[in-house]
C-alpha positions in Angstrom: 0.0 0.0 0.0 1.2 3.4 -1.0 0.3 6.9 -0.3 -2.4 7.9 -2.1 -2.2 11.9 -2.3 -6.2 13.3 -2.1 -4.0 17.0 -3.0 -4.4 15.4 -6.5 -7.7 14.3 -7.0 -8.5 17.9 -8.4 -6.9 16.6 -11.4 -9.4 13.6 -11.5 -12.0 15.4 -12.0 -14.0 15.8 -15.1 -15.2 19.5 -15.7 -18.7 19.4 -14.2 -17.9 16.8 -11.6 -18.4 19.5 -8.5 -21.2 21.2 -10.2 -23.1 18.0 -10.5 -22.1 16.4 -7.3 -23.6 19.0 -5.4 -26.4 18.2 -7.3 -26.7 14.8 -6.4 -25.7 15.1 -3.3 -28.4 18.0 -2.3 -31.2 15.5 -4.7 -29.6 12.6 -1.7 -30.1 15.2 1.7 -33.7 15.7 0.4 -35.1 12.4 0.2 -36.9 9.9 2.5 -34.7 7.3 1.7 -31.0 7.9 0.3 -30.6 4.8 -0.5 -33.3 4.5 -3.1 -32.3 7.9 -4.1 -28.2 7.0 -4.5 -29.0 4.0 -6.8 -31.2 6.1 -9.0 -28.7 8.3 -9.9 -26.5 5.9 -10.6 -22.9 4.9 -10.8 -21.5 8.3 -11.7 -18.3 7.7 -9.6 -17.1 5.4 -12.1 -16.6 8.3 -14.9 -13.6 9.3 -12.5 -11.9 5.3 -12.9 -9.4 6.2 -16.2 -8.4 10.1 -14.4 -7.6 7.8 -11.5 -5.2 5.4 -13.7 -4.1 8.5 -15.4 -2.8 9.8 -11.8 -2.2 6.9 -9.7 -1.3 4.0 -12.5 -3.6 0.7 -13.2 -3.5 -1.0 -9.6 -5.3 -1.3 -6.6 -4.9 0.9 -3.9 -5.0 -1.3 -1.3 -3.6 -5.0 -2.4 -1.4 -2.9 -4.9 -2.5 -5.7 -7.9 -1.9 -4.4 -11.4 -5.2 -4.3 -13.1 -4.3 -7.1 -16.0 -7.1 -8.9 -17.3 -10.3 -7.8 -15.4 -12.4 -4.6 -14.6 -11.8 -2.0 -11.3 -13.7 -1.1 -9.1 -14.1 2.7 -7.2 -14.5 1.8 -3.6 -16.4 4.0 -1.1 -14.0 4.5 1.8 -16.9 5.2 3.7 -19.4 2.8 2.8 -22.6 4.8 1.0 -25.8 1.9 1.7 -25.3 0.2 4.9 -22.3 -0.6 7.6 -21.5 -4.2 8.8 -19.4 -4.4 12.2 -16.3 -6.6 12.0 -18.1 -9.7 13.1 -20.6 -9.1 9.9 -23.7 -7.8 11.7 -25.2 -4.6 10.1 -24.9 -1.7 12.2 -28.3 -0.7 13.7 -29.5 1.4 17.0 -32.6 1.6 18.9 -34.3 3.9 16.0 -32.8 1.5 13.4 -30.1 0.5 11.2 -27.5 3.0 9.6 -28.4 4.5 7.1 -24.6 4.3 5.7 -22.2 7.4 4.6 -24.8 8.8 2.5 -23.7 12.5 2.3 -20.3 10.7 1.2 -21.9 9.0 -1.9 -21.0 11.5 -4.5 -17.9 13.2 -2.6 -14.5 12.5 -4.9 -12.5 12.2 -1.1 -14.5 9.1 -0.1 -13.2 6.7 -3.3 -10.7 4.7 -3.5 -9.5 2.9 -6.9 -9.7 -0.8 -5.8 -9.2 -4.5 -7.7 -12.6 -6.6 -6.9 -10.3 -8.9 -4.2 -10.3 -5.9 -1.5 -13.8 -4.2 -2.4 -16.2 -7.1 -3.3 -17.0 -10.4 -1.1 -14.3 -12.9 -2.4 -12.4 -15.5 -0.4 -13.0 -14.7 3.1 -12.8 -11.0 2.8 -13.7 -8.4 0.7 -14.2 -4.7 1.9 -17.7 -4.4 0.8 -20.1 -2.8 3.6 -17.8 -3.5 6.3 -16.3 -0.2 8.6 -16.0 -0.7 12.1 -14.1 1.8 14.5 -12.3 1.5 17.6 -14.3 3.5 19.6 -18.2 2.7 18.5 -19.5 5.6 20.8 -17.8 7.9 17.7 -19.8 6.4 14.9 -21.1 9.3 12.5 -25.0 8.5 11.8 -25.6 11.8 9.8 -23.2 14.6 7.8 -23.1 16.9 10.7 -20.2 14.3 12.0 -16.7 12.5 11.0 -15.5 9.5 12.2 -12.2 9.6 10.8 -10.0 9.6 13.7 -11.2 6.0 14.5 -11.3 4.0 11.3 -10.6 0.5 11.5 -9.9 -0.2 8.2 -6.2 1.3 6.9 -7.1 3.7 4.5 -4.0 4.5 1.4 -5.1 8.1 1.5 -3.5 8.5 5.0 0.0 9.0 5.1 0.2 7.4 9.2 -2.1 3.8 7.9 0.2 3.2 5.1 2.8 3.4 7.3 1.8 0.9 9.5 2.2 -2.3 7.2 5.4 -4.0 6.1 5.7 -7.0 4.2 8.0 -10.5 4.7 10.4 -10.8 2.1 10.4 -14.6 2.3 6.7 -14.8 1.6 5.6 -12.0 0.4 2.3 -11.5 2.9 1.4 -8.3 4.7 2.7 -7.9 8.4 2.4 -4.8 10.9 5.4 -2.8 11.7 3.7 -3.0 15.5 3.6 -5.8 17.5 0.8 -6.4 19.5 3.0 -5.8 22.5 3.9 -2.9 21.2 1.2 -1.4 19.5 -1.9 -3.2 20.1 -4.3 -0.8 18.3 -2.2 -0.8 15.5 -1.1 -4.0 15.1 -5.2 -5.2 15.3 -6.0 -2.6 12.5 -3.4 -4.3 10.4 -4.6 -7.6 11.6 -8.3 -6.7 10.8 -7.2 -5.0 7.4 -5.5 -7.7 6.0 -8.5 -10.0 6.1 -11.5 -7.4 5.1 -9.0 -6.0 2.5 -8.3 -9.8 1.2 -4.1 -8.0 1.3 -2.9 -11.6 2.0 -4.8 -14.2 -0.9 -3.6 -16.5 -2.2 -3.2 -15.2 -5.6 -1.9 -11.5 -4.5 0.7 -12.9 -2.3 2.1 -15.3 -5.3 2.1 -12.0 -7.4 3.7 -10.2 -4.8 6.2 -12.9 -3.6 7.7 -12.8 -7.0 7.8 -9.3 -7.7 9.8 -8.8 -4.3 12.3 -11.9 -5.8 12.7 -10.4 -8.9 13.9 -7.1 -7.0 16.0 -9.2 -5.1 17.2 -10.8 -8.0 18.1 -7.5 -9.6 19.9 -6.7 -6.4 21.9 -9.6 -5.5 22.9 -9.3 -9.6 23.8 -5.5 -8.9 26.1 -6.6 -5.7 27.9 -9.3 -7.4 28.9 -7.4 -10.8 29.9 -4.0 -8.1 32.8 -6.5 -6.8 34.3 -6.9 -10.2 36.5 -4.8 -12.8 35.2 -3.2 -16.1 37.5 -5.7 -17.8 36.0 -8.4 -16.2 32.6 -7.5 -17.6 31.5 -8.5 -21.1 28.3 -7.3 -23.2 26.3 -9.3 -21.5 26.4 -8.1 -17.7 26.6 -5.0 -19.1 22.9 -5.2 -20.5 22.0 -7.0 -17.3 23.2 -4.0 -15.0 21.3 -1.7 -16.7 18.3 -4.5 -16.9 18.8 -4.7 -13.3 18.7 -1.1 -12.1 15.5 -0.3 -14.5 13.7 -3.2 -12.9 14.8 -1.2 -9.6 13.9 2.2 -11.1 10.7 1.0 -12.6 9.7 -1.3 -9.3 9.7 1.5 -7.1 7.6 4.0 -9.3 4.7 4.2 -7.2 2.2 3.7 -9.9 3.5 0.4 -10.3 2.1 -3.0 -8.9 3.4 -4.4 -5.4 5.8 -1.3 -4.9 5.1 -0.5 -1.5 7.1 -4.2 -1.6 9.9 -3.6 -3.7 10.5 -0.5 -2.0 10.8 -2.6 1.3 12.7 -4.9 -0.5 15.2 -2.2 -1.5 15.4 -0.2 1.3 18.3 -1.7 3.4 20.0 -1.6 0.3 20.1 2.3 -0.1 23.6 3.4 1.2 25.1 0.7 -0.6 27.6 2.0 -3.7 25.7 -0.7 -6.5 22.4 1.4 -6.3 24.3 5.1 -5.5 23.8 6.4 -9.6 20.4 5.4 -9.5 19.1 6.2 -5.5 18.2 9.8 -7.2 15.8 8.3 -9.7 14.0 6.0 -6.6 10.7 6.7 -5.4 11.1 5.3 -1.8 8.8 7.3 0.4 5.8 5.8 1.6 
């Protein structure tokens, strides 16, 4: 999971995206039942999914997949119908269940570009309705309020949740920087996330497992050929240092699948003199 900058979703936008949003949104607030109301007007949000690759690149935002093959989904954050707890109950009150994030149905900060694994029910996970919160005495039930300060799920567009995950080299699954011991909140939101998020199936881990050994591949390659002399290199290693470092370059470019990964991967590598001409042209912040 990388940062996902909401500074830039101005440039997502289509030209009469805020004119018409406050449209819908005011056409939402009015009626007796938003729900009814937010599926009438349709599935507007997904006019923003190629502005998104545009800005971003073709991945998910939360499992980091590369979209190959199959169709995207934009997730609401903040879920716009209903909210299910973390045990799968739907969240309901004494005056009756929540009416879900509706103010936040047509509002460009609540999406997030996702792959069908995180946001739909697949596996054992699968985002869908599910936001619980740490403290359920904070739960917005109208657009007066925010619950933001006590999300469950780790959201990409926060700078602190991305930087709560780390991954294992050797398997390539999801871990928390946190141990429970350490950091029991945030090693349970990591805990939680991996599993509503689907970060850790089966077929995303493969994915990710051998994107992190190609990177160490490039590496190791990089460390051996920095030990010998020019004369000792032919055309051959020559083309593979070069392949090596823009398989480093390019694996680190945040719009590219699994980099949060690679960049893990590469990091204890920085300060050593095989990647020094090309640490400049890494993208290795969060």
């Amino acid at each position: 999971m990388r940062h996902i900058d909401k500074r830039n979703f101005s440039k997502c936008k289509t030209k009469t995206w805020d004119k018409k949003a406050i449209q819908w949104s005011r056409k939402i607030a009015a009626s007796a039942d938003p729900k009814v109301t937010i599926e009438g007007i349709g599935n507007k949000w997904s006019s923003l999914k190629r502005t998104f690759v545009q800005e971003f690149g073709a991945k998910c935002w939360y499992t980091e997949t590369p979209q190959i093959g199959t169709d995207f989904d934009v997730d609401h954050y903040w879920p716009k119908g209903r909210v299910k707890l973390e045990d799968g109950t739907i969240l309901c009150s004494a005056t009756g269940q929540h009416p879900g994030y509706w103010w936040k149905a047509f509002d460009i900060d609540n999406y997030r570009y996702s792959c069908i694994y995180a946001n739909r029910s697949r596996e054992d996970g699968g985002k869908v309705d599910y936001f619980p919160l740490i403290d359920e005495s904070q739960r917005a039930w109208g657009d007066t309020a925010c619950d933001y300060n006590y999300r469950t799920i780790l959201d990409p567009c926060s700078l602190d949740d991305v930087q709560l995950i780390t991954f294992e080299v050797e398997t390539g699954k999801t871990a928390s920087i946190y141990s429970e011991q350490q950091d029991s909140t945030a090693y349970q939101r990591v805990k939680l996330s991996k599993q509503i998020l689907n970060l850790d199936e089966k077929s995303i881990v493969s994915a990710r497992r051998k994107a992190i050994k190609n990177a160490r591949t490039a590496l190791n390659f990089l460390r051996h050929t920095s030990r010998l002399s020019l004369d000792d290199l032919d055309d051959e290693d020559l083309k593979g240092i070069e392949d090596a470092k823009q398989l480093i370059i390019e694996g680190c470019n945040r719009k590219s699948g699994f980099s949060a990964a690679i960049v893990h991967t590469v990091l204890p590598h920085t300060k050593r003199p095989y990647l020094a001409c090309i640490l400049p042209q890494l993208d290795l912040m969060p």
